[in-house]
C-alpha positions as CSV (number, residue, x, y, z in Angstrom):
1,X,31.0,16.9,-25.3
2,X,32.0,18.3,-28.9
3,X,29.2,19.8,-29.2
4,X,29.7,21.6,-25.8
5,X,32.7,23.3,-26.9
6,X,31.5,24.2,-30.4
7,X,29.1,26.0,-28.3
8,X,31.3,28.0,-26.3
9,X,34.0,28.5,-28.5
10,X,31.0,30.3,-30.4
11,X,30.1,32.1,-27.5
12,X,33.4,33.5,-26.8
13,X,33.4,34.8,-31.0
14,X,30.8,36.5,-30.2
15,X,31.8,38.2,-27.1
16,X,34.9,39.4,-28.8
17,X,33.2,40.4,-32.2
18,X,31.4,43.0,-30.2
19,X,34.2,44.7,-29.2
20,X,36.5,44.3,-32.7
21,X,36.2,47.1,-35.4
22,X,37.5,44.9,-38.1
23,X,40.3,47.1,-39.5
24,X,42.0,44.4,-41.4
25,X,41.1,45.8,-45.2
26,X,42.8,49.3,-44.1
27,X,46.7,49.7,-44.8
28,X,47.9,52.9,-43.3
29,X,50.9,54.5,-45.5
30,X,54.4,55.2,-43.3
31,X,54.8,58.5,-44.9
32,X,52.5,60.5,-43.2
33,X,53.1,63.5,-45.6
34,X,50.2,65.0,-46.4
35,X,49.9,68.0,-49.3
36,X,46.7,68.6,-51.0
37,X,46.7,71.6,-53.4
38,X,44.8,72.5,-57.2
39,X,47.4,72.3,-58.5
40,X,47.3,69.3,-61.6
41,X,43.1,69.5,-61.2
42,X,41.9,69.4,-64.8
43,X,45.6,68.0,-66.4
44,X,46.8,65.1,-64.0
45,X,44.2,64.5,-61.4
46,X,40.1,65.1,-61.5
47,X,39.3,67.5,-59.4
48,X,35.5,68.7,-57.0
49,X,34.9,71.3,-54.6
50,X,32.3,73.0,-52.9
51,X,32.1,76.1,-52.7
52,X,33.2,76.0,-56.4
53,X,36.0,77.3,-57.1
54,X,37.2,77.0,-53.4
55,X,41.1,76.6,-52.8
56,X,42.2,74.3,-50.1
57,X,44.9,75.8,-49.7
58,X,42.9,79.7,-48.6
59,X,42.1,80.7,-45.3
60,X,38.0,80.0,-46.2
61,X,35.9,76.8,-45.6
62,X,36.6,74.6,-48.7
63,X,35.5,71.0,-49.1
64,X,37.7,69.5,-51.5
65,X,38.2,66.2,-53.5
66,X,41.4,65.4,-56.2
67,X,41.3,61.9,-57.9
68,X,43.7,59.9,-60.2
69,X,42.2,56.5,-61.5
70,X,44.4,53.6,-62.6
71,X,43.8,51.7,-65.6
72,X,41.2,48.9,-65.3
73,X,41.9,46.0,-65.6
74,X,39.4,43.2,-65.6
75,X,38.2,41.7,-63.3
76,X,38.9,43.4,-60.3
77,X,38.2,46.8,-61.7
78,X,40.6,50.0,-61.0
79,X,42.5,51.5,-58.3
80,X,41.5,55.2,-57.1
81,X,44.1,57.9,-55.6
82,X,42.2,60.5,-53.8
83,X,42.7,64.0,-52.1
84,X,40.4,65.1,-49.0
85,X,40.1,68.2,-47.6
86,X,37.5,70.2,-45.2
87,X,36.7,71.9,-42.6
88,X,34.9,69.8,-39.7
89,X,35.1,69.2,-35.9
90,X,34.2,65.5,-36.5
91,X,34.7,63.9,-40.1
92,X,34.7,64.6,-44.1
93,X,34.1,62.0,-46.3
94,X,33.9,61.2,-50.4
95,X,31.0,58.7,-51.7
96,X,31.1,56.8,-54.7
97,X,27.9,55.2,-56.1
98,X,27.8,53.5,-59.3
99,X,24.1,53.7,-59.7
100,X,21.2,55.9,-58.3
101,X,18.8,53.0,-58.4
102,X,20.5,50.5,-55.6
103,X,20.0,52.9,-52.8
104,X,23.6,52.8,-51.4
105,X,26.6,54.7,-51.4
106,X,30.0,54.1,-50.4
107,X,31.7,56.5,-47.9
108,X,35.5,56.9,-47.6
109,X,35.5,58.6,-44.2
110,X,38.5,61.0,-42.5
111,X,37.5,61.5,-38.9
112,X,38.8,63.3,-35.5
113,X,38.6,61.8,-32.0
114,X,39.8,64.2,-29.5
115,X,42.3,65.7,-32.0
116,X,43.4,61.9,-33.7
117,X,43.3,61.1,-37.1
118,X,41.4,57.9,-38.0
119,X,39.7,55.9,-41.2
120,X,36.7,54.3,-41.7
121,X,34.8,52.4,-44.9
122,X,31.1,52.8,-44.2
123,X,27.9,52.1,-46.7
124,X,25.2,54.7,-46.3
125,X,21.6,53.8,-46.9
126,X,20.6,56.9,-48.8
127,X,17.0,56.7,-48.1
128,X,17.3,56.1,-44.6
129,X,20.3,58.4,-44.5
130,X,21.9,55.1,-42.0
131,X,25.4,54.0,-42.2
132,X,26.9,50.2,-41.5
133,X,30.7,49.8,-41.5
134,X,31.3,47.5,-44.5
135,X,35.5,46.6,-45.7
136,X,36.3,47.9,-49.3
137,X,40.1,47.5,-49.4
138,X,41.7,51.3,-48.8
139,X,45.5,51.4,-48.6
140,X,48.3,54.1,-48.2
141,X,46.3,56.2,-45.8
142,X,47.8,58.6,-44.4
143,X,45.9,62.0,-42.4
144,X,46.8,65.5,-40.9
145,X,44.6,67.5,-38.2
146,X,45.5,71.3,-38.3
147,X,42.6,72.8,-36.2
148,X,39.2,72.1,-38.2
149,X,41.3,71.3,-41.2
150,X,41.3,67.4,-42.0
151,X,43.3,66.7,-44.8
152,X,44.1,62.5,-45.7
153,X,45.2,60.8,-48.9
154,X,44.2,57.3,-49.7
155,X,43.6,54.7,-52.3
156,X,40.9,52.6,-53.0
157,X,41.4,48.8,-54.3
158,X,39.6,47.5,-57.2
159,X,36.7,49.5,-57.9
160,X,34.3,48.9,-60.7
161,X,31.0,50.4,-61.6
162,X,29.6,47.5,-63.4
163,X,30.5,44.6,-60.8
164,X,26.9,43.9,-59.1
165,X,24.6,42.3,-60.9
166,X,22.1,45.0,-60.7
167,X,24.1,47.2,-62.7
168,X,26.1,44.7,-65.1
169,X,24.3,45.8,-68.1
170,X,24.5,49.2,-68.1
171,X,26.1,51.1,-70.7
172,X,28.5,53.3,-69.3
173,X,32.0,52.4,-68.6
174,X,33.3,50.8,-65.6
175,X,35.1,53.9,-63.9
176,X,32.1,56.2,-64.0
177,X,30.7,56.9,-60.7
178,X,28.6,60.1,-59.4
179,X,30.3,61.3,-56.3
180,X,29.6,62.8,-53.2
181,X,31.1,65.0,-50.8
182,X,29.8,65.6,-47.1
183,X,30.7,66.1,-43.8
184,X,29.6,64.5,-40.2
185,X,29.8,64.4,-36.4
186,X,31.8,62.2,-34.6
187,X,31.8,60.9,-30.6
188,X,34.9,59.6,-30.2
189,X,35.4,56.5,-32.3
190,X,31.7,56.1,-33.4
191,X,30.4,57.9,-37.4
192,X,27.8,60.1,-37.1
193,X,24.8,61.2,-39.3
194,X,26.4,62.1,-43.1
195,X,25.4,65.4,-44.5
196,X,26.3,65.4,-48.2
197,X,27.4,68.5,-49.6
198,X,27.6,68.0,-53.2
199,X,26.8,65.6,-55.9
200,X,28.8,65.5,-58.7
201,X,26.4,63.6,-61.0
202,X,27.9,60.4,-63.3
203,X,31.3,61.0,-63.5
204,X,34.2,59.1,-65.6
205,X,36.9,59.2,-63.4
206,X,39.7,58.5,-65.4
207,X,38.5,61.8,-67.4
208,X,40.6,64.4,-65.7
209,X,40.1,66.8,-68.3
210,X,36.1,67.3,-66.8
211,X,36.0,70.9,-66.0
212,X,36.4,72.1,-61.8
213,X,33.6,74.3,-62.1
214,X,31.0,75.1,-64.6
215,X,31.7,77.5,-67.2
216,X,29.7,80.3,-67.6
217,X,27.5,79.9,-70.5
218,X,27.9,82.6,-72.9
219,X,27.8,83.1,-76.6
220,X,30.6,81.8,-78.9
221,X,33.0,84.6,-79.8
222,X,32.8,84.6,-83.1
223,X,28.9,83.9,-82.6
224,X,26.6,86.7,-84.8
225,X,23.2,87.3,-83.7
226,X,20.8,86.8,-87.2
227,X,20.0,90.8,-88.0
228,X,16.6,91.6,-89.2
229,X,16.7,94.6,-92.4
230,X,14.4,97.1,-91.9
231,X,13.1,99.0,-94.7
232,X,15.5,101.5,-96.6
233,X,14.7,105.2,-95.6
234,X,15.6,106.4,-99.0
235,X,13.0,105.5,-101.3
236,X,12.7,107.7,-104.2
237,X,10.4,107.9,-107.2
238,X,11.7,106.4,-110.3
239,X,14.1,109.2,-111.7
240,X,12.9,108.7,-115.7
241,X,9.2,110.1,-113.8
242,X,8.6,113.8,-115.4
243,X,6.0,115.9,-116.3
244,X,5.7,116.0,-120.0
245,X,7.6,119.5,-121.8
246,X,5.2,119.8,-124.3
247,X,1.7,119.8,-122.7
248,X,-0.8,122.3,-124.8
249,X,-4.2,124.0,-124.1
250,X,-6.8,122.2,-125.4
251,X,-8.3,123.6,-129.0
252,X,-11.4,125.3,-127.4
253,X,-8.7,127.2,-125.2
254,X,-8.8,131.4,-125.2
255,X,-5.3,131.4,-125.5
256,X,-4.0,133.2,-128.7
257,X,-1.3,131.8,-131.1
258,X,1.1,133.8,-133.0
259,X,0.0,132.8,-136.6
260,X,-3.2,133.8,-135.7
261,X,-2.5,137.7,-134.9
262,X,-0.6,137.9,-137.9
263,X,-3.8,136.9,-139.8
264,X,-5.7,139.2,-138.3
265,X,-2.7,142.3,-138.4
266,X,-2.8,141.4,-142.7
267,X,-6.4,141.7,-143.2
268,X,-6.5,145.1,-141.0
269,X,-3.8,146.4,-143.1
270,X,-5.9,145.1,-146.5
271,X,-9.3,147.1,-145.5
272,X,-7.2,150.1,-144.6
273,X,-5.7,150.0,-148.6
274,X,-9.1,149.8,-150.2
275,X,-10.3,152.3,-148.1
């Protein structure tokens, strides 16, 4: 008999399970205010986008991200504020992975359903590009449709990057995570394939100071390039180099000298006397 009812009491857990998306680890916020701007990106909050340099507050398509990370504190990790903002007729969602290697990221999803706001945690098998719902702790979530637009705020409990075991002994600090932002389709309350749209590469997360967008890599201002001398153009010969004043015929030379025509004039005048 006991055994007969622990097998139907089973059977009806199951037959409800089916039908139950677990929604317990979500905590919706009562003020459903929701402003997401730049400004604060680089000083008070870290900040992603894609189209860099987007605004999500401009007319154009901008997928945007904003996040402010608490201090951690052991065991349990850190909290994480964050921003969302695109453009999508189903849902936008921000992925956290701690490391490349174990395959998985996390997805923090804002979704439509027939012009309805709703939240979902889901883990995405990056090779297989498949999701399963898993139930990271989210609270104070709160979400705006305006057209295309979805725009939600939320905060994630007790993240850390070095809490599995395959990634305990890594080096880098707890809050650094490479992020992901993407977008998806949705049929009414079901997720569907996740399109990623950037990847922010390793990312400390309680740096806010990271740059938005990459700077333009140019030379240092007060950079000088090294400059090669060429050859002065004035080259002269030494300016002591003459020709010497004094330079004289050679002895066996048919030039005349003066002592020797007055020689000759004195002997002429001698014959002409004894004559």
């Amino acid at each position: 008999m006991a055994c007969g009812l622990i097998l139907l009491l089973a059977a009806l857990v199951v037959c409800v399970s089916r039908g139950v998306d677990g929604t317990d680890h979500l905590s919706f916020s009562n003020n459903t205010q929701v402003n997401i701007s730049r400004d604060g990106c680089g000083d008070t909050k870290l900040c992603r986008e894609t189209p860099t340099g987007c605004n999500p507050t401009g007319q154009g398509s901008c997928l945007f991200m904003s996040a402010i990370a608490g201090v951690p504190v052991a065991p349990n990790g850190f909290t994480l504020s964050v921003e969302l903002t695109g453009n999508s007729s189903g849902y936008i969602a921000l992925g956290l992975t701690a490391d490349g290697t174990t395959g998985t990221t996390k997805l923090f999803i804002c979704a439509s359903n027939n012009g309805s706001f709703f939240f979902r945690t889901m883990t995405r098998n990056d090779a297989a590009n498949s999701l399963t719902p898993n139930e990271m702790r989210v609270n104070e979530i709160r979400g705006k449709l305006n057209g295309s637009v979805i725009m939600c705020e939320f905060t994630i409990e007790s993240l850390n990057a070095t809490a599995t075991a395959a990634i305990a002994t890594r080096t880098s600090h707890v809050t650094t995570f490479t992020a992901v932002l993407g977008a998806g389709t949705t049929t009414g309350p079901d997720i569907g394939t996740f399109t990623p749209s950037l990847n922010t590469g390793p990312l400390n997360l309680r740096d806010n100071s990271n740059p938005t967008t990459a700077a333009p890599s140019t030379m240092p201002t007060n950079a000088t390039m090294p400059t090669t001398t060429m050859p002065t153009t004035n080259t002269t010969m030494p300016t002591n180099t003459t020709m010497p004043t004094n330079t004289t015929m050679p002895n066996g030379s048919a030039a005349v000298q003066p002592h020797a025509v007055l020689l000759l004039s004195v002997l002429t005048l001698s014959v002409l006397l004894k004559a």
